[in-house]
N, C-alpha and C positions, 0 to 999 in steps of 0.2 A: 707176453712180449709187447702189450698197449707202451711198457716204457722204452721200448729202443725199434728204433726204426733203421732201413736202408738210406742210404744216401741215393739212388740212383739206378737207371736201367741202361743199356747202351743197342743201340739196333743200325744195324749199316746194311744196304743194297748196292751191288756193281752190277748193270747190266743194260746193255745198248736199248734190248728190244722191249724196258718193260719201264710201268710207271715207277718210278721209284720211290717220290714222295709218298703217294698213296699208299705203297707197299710200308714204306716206315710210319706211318698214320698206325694201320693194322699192328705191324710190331708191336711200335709202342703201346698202342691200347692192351693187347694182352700182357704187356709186363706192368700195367697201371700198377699192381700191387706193389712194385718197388720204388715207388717215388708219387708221390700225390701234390707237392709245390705247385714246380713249373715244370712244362714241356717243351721242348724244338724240334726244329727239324731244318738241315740244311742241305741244298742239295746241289750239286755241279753239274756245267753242258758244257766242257772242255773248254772255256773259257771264261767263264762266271761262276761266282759263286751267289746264289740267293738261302735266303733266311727269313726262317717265321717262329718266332717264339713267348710266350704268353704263359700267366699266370693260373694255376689252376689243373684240371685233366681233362687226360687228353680230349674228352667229349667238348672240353667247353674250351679251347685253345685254338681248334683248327673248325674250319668253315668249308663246301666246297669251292668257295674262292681260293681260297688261301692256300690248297692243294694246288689249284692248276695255275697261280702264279709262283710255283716251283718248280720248273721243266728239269732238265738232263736226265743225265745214265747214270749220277752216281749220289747216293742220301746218305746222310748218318743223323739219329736223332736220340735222343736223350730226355728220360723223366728225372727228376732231382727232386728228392725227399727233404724235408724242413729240416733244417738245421739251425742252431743258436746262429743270429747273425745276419743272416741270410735271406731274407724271408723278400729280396725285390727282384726288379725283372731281371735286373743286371745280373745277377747271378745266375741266370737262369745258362741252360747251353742247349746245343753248343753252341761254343765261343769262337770266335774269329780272332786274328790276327788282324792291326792298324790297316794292312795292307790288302786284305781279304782275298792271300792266298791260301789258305786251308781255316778249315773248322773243325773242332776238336767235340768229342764227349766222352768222359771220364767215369768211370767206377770206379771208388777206391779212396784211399784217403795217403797224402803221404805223412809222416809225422812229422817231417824232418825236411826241414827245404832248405838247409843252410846251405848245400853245394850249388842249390842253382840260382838260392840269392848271390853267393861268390860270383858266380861264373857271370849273370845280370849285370853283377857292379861296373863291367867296362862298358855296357853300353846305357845303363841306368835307365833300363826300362820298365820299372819293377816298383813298387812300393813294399813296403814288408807287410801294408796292410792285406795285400791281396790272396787272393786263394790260392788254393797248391794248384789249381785249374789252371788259373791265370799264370801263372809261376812258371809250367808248363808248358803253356802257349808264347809268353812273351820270348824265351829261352830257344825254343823251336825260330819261334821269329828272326831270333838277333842271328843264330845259326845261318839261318838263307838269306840275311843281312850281310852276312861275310861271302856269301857266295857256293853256301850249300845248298843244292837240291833238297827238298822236301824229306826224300828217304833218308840222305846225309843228314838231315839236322837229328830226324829221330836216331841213327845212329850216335850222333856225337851227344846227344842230349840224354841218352838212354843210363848211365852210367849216374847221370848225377841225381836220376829221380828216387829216390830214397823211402820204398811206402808199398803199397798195393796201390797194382792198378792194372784195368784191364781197359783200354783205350783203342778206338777209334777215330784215325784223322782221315779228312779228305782233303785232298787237293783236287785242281781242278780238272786234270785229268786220272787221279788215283786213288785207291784207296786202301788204308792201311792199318793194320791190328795189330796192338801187343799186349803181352800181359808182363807182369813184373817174374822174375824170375821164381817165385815160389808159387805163383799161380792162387792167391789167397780166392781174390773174385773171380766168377766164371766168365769164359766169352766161349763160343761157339760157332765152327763155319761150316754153313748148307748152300746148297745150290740150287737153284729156283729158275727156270723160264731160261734158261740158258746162261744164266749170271750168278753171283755168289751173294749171298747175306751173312751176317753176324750178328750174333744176338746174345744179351745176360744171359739167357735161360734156352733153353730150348722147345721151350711150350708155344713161344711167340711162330718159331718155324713152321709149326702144324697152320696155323693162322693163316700164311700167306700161300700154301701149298708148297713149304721147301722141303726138301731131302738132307737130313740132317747127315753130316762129311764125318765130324771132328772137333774135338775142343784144339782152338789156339794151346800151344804145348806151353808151359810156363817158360820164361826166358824169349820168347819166339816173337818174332816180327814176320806178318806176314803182307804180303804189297800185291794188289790184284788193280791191272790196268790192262790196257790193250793187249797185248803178248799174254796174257795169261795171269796164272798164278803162281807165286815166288816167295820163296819161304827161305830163311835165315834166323840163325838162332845166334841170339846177339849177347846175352849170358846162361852161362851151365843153369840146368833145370835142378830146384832143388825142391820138388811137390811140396805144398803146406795149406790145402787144400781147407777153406775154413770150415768148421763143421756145422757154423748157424745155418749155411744155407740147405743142410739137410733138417736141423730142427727147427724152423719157423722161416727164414725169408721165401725159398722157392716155393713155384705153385706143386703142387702134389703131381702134377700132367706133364711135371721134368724133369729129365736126366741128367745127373751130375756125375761124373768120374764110372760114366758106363753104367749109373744105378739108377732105379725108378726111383724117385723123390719118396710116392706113395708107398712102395714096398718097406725102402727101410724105415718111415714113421708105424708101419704096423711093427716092424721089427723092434723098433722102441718099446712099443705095447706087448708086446708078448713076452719081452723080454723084465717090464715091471712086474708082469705079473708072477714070473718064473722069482725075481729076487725079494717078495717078499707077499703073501698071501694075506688077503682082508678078508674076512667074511662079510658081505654087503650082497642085495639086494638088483643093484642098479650103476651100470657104468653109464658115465656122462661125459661128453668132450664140451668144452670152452672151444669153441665155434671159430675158424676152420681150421685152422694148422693143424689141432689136437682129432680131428674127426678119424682117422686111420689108424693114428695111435691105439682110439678106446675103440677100434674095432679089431686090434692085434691085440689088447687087451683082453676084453669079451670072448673072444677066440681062446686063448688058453686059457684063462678062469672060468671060464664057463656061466659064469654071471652075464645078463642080459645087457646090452648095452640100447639105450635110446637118447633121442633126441631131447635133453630136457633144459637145455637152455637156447633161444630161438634171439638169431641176429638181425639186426635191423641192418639190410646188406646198402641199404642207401645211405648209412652214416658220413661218409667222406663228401655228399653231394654240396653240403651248405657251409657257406665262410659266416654266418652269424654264431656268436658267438653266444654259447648257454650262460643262461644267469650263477649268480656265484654258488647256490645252494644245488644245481642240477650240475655242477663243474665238480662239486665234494662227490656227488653221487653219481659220476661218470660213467659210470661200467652198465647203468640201468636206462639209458640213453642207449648202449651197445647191446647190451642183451637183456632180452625177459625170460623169466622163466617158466616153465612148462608145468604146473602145479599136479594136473593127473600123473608126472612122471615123478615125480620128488617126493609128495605130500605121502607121509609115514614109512618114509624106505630110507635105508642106510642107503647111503651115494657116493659111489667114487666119482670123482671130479678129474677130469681130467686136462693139464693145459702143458706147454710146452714150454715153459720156465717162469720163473720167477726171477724177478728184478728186484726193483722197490719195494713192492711186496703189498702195497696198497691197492691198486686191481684186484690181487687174488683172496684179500683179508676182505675187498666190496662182496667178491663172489661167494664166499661161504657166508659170509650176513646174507646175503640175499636168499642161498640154499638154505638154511635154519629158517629165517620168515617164511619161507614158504612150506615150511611145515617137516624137511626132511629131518630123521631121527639122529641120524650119525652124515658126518660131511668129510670123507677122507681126502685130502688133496694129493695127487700122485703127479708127477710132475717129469716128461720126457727127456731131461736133458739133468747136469749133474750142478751144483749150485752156481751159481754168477758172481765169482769172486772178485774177477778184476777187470776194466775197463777195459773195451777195444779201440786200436789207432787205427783199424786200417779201412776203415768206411764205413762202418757201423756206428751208428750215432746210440753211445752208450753213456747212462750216470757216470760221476765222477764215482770214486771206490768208496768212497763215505755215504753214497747213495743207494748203494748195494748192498740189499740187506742180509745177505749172507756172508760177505765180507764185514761185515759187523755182530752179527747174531750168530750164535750157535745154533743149530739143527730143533736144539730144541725148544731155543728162543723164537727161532721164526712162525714153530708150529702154535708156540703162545698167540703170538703177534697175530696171527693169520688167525688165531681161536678156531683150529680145526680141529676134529675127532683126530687126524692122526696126517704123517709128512712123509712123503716118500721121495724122494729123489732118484733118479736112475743114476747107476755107478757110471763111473768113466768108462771102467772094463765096459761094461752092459752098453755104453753108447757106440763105442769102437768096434765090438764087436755085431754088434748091429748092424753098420753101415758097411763092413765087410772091406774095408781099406786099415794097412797096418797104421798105429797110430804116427810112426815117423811122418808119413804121408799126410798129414792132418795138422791145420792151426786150430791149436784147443784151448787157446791163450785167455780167453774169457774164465775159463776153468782154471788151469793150471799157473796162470803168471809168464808161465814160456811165451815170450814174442821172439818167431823166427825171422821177423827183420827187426833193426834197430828202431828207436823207438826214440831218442835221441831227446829232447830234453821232459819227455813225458813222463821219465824213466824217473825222476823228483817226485812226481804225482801218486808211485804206485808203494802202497805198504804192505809188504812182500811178506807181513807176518798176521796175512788175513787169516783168520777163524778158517778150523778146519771142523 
């Protein structure tokens, strides 16, 4: 997965009695793994709003200065993952309104923004250049520009946002969570110190010492201010639950749809190993996503699993950029390999998909250099056929090289002993939700929201 990354993490705190900034500091830093760009963090004291947001993670973004010039009861803050385009502060969130009454931060992507460019056009606050973020926020704006309350605009606004998203805004007295009606990205509400938080993932919760409540229900607006907590469900729940965040985005230490992240990636593994038997020596996981897998692997093959490729876990620290010949050989920058586990052993590889396919064609060169016999690539998830709109920053489909190559094309390409793919059955049944319940749109082509002029981009008669 070196080629598709998250867009993003989202982390909010409501509570009178406690730091708040500081607590979204912590958030954020345990969801670093979903966004490495930029950082913010904005925070409310019933009457102001302040902001601090910078380039880079979380370690090197915030200062303890820069923590205690953000007082109030109420944070939301936000990692955002490099995307084409993108790469300045200004983009960075969350984002404010001209007026700086609320701050927004966004999971999600929408594909489609023409209803709230329409709705924009009366008060033409809007360029077409701008992000579905901004899109978002200016639209909210012009909303409490007519004379809606905060909660009113996301009501009336809610209807035109067209996409995934799992969003936190705060106003100055409030704060508020939705997710899109099929619930694609995850949000999450716990209770801490007498207050409530929200967060991507629920690993960050253990972080701050919260009590995990409940996932935000897809379709559901939830508004937590003085009075309490308030809940409305603003369109019918239709689950579509994306299934990357059980193969590769989430940390393994999180629960998603009631499941342990870690449980169903061994689930993966056991279940490769049930649909189709290697004879080899040595399982090996492609460092970390994949480490659970080849140990539900290991587990029902009964072949040894060890540690034989070692990650340089400091790679994301430095913005200098490697020279052009160390940029071809990227993946050996990312991991070395472990020679006393390789050298004269059949080796199953283990990783957690395949994209482009160049990563994992570095990684079996590198397994044969290093001496192993046979290099099988077994691979957790089922092939990457077609692009994702809804926050995932994925290849166009001509990029996807199983969307262009056959099964046994790719095994050419990659020059591996042998290709495995986990079925869809075998994914599905693994993670233990019916597959209705699940966006498997990566896989299958099914986008269960519109997709609106993407829907040109995609060639529906991908290699099967």
């Amino acid at each position: 997965m070196a080629d598709i990354g998250e867009k993003c993490a989202v982390f909010g705190v409501y509570g009178k009695r406690l730091e708040v900034a500081r607590l979204a500091f912590f958030g954020l830093f345990a969801l670093q793994h979903r966004g490495q760009e930029s950082s913010g963090i904005a925070t409310a004291d019933g009457g102001k709003l302040y902001v601090h947001r910078g380039m880079g993670l979380v370690a090197q973004v915030y200062n303890e200065e820069d923590i205690k010039k953000m007082p109030g009861h109420i944070s939301v803050g936000h990692n955002r993952y490099s995307t084409a385009g993108g790469s300045k502060v200004e983009h960075a969130q969350p984002m404010m309104d001209t007026k700086e009454r609320f701050a927004l931060a966004h999971n999600g992507n929408l594909p489609s923004t023409t209803a709230l460019w329409n709705y924009l056009q009366e008060s033409r606050e809007s360029d077409k250049e701008d992000s579905d973020t901004r899109f978002i926020v200016n639209a909210l704006a012009s909303a409490m520009d007519q004379g809606d309350s905060l909660e009113e605009a996301v009501k009336r606004i809610y209807p035109l946002m067209t996409g995934a998203f799992s969003i936190l805004i705060m106003g100055t007295d409030r704060l508020i969570a939705i997710r899109d009606r099929c619930g694609i990205r995850p949000l999450s509400m716990a209770k801490v110190g007498g207050g409530i938080a929200f967060s991507s993932e629920t690993c960050a919760l253990h972080t701050i010492d919260a009590e995990f409540l409940r996932d935000v229900a897809p379709g559901e607006m939830i508004v937590v201010d003085e009075s309490g907590v308030h809940s409305e469900q603003l369109a019918p729940a239709d689950p579509k639950f994306d299934v990357f965040e059980f193969v590769y985005f989430s940390r393994p230490d999180s629960e998603l749809l009631g499941k342990s992240v870690y449980g169903v990636r061994k689930n993966f593994g056991k279940k490769l190993a049930q649909e189709r038997k290697i004879n080899a020596d040595v399982v090996i996981p492609v460092p970390e996503t994949s480490n659970p897998v080849a140990i539900g692997y290991s587990q029902a093959s009964l072949i040894p699993m060890e540690l034989g490729l070692a990650k340089n876990r400091y790679i994301h620290r430095t913005f200098i950029q490697p020279e052009q010949h160390m940029r071809e050989q990227g993946v050996k920058m990312k991991l070395s390999p472990v020679p006393e586990v390789i050298k004269g052993k059949r080796v199953i590889v283990v990783d957690d998909s395949i994209v482009r396919g160049t990563t994992s064609r570095q990684i079996v060169e590198m397994l044969f250099e290093t001496g192993a016999k046979e290099v099988h690539f077994v691979v957790s998830s089922p092939p990457v056929r077609f692009p994702d709109f809804y926050g995932i920053d994925t290849p166009r489909q001509d990029q996807l090289i199983a969307a262009m190559k056959s099964e046994d094309e790719v095994q050419q390409y990659l020059k591996a002993t042998s290709l495995q793919y986990l079925s869809l059955k075998g994914m599905i049944d693994s993670i233990g939700v019916p597959e209705s319940q699940l966006n498997t749109s990566c896989f299958t082509g099914k986008y269960p929201i519109d997709i609106g002029h993407n829907a040109k981009k995609i060639m529906f008669d991908a290699r099967g």
